[in-house]
DOZAFI-600574 format. One record per residue: residue number from 1; x negated, y negated, z negated of N, C-alpha, C in turn. Coordinates in Angstrom, 3 decimals. Each point is the difference from the previous one (the first is absolute). Layout:
<rs>
(NUM, (X, Y, Z), (X, Y, Z), (X, Y, Z)) ...
</rs>
This chain:
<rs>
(1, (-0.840, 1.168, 0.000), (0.840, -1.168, 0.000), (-0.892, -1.240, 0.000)) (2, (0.803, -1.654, 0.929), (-1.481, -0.674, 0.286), (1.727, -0.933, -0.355)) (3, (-0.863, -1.160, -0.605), (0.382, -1.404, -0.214), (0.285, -0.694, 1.017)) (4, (1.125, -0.284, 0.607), (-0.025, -1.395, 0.951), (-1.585, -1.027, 0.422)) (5, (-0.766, -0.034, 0.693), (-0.684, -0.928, -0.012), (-0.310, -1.280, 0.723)) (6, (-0.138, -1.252, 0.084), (-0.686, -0.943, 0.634), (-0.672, -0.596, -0.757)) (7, (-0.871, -1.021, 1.144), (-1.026, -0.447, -0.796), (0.251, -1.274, -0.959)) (8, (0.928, 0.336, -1.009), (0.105, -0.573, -1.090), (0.695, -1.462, 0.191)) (9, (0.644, 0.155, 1.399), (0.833, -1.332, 0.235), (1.679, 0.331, -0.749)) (10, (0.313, -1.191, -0.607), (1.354, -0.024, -0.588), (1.080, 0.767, 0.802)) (11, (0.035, -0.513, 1.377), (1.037, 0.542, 0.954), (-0.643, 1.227, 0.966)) (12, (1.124, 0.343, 0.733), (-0.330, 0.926, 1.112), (-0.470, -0.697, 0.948)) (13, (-0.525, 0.234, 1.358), (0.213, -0.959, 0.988), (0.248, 1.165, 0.990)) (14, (1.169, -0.443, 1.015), (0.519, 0.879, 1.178), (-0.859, 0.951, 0.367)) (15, (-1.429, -0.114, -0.086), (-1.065, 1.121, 0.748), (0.039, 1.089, -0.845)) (16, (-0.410, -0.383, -1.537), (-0.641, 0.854, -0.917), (1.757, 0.958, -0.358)) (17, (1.101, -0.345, -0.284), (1.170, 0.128, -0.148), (0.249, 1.133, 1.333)) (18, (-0.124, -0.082, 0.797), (0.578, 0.703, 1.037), (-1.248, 0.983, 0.331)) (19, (-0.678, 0.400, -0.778), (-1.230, 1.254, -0.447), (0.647, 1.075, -0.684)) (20, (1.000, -0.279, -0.905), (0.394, 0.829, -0.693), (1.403, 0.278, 0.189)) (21, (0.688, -0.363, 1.517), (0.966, 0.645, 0.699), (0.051, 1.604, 0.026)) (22, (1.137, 0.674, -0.354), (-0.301, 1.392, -0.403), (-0.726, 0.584, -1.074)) (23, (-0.648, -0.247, -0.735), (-0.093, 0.218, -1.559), (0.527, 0.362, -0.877)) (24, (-0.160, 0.889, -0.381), (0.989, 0.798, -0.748), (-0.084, -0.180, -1.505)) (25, (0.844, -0.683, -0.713), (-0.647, -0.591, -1.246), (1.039, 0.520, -1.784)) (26, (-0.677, -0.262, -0.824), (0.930, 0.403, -1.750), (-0.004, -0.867, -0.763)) (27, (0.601, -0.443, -0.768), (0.507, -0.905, -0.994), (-0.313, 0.166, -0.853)) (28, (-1.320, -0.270, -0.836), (-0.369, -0.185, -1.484), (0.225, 0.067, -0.466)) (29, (1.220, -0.421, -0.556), (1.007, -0.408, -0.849), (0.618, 1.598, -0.833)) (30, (0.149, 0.607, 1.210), (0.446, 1.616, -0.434), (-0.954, 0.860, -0.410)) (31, (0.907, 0.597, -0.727), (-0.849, 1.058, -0.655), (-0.862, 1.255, 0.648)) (32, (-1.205, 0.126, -0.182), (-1.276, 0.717, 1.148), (1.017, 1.421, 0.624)) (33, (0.826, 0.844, -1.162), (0.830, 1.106, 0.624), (0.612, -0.112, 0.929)) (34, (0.638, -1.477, 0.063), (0.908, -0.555, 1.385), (-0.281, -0.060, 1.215)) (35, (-0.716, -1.243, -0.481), (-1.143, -1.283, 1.090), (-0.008, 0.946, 1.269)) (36, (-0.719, 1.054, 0.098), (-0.529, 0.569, 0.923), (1.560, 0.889, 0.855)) (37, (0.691, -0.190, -0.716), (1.180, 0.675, 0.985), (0.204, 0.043, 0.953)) (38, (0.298, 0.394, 0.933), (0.795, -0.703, 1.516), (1.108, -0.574, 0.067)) (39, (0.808, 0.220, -1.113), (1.381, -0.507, -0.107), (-0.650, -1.896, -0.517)) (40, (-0.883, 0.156, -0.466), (-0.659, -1.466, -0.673), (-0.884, -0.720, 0.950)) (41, (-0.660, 0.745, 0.923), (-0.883, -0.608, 0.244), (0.930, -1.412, 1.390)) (42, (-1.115, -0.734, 0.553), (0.076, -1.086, 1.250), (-0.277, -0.519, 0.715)) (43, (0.512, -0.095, 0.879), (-1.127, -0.108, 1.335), (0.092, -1.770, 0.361)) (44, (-1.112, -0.417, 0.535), (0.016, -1.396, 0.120), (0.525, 0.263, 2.001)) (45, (1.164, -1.004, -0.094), (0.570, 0.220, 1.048), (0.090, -0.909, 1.235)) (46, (-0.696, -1.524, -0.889), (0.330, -1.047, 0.540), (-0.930, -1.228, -0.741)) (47, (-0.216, -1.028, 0.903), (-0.809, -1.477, -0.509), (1.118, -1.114, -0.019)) (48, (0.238, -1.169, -0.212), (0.931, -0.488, -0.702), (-0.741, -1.189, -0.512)) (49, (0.391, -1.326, 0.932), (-0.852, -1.349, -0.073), (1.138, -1.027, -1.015)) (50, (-0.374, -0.410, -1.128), (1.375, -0.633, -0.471), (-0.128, -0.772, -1.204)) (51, (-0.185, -1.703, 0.277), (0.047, -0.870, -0.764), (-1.683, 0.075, 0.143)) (52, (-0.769, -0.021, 1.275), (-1.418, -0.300, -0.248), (-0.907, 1.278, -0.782)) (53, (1.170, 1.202, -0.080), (-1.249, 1.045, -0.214), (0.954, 1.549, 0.128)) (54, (-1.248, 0.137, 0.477), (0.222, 1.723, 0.587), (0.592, 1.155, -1.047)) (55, (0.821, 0.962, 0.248), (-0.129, 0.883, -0.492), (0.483, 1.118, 0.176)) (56, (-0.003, 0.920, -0.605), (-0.364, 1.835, 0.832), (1.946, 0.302, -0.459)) (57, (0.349, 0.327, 1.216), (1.155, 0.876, -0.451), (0.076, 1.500, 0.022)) (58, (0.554, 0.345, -1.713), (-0.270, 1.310, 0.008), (1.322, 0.978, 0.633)) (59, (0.234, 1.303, 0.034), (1.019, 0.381, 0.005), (0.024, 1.527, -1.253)) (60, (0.756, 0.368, -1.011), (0.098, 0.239, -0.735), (1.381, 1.315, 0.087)) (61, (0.391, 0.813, -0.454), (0.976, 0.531, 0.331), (1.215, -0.469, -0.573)) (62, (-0.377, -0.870, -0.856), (1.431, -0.664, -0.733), (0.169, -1.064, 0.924)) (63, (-0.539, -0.645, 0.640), (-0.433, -1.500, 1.013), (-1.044, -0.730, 0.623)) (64, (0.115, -0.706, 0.304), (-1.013, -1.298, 0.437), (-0.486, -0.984, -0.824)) (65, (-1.201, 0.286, -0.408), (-0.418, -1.568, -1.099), (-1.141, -0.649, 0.859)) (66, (-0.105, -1.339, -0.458), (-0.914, -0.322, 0.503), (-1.240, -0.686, -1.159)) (67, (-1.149, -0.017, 0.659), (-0.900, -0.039, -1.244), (-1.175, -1.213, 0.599)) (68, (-0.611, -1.157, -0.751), (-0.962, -0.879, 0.094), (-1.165, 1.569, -0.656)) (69, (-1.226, -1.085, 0.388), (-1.421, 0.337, -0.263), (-0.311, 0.274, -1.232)) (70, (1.265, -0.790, -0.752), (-0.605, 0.104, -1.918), (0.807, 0.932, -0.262)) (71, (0.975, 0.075, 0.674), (0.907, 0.802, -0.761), (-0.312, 1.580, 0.390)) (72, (-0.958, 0.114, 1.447), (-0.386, 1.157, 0.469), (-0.779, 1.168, -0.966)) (73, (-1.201, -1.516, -0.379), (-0.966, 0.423, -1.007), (0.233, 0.393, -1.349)) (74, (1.588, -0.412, -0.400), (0.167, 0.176, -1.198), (0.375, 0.635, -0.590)) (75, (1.117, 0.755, 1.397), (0.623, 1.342, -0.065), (0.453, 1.009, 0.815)) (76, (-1.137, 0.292, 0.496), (-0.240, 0.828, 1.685), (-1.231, 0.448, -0.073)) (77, (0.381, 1.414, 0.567), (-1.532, 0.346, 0.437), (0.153, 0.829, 1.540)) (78, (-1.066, 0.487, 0.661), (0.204, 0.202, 0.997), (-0.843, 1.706, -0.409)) (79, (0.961, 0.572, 0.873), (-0.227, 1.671, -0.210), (-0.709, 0.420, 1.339)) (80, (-0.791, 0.593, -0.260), (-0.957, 0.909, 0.922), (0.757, 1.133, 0.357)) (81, (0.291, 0.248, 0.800), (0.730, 1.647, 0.218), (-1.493, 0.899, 0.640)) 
</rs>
C-alpha cells in the first residue's frame, strides 16, 4: 500500500491528478479487516476542475465522492493489486 503522492504542492494540478486515473484505492478510516475488501475498495474514475482546484473523483460502491489533495492524503490510500 503507497500514499497518494506529489511533490508536496497543496493542490493537484490537472497533469499530476490525471496519473492516478484508474487506481484502485481504501479508506483509512476503516478498520484494516475491511479496508481491503472489494465491496470497500475505489477506483479513481475521474479529474474534476472546481473553484480553482483540481480534484480526483472516486467511485465507491455506495457512490461517487469527490476528493481535494488534502483530503486524499488524509484519508486514502492507493492499493497495489
Amino acid at each position: 500500500m503507497q500514499p497518494i503522492k506529489t511533490l508536496l504542492t497543496p493542490t493537484f494540478s490537472i497533469e499530476s491528478a490525471v496519473q492516478y486515473l484508474n487506481y484502485t484505492v481504501a479508506e483509512r478510516t476503516k478498520p484494516e479487516s475491511e479496508r481491503y475488501r472489494p465491496s470497500q475498495r475505489g477506483v479513481i474514475v475521474g479529474v474534476l476542475t472546481m473553484n480553482d482546484e483540481v480534484e480526483l473523483i472516486i467511485k465507491f460502491m455506495e457512490g461517487v465522492r469527490q476528493y481535494t489533495l488534502s483530503e486524499v492524503r488524509a484519508s486514502l490510500e492507493v492499493i497495489d493489486d
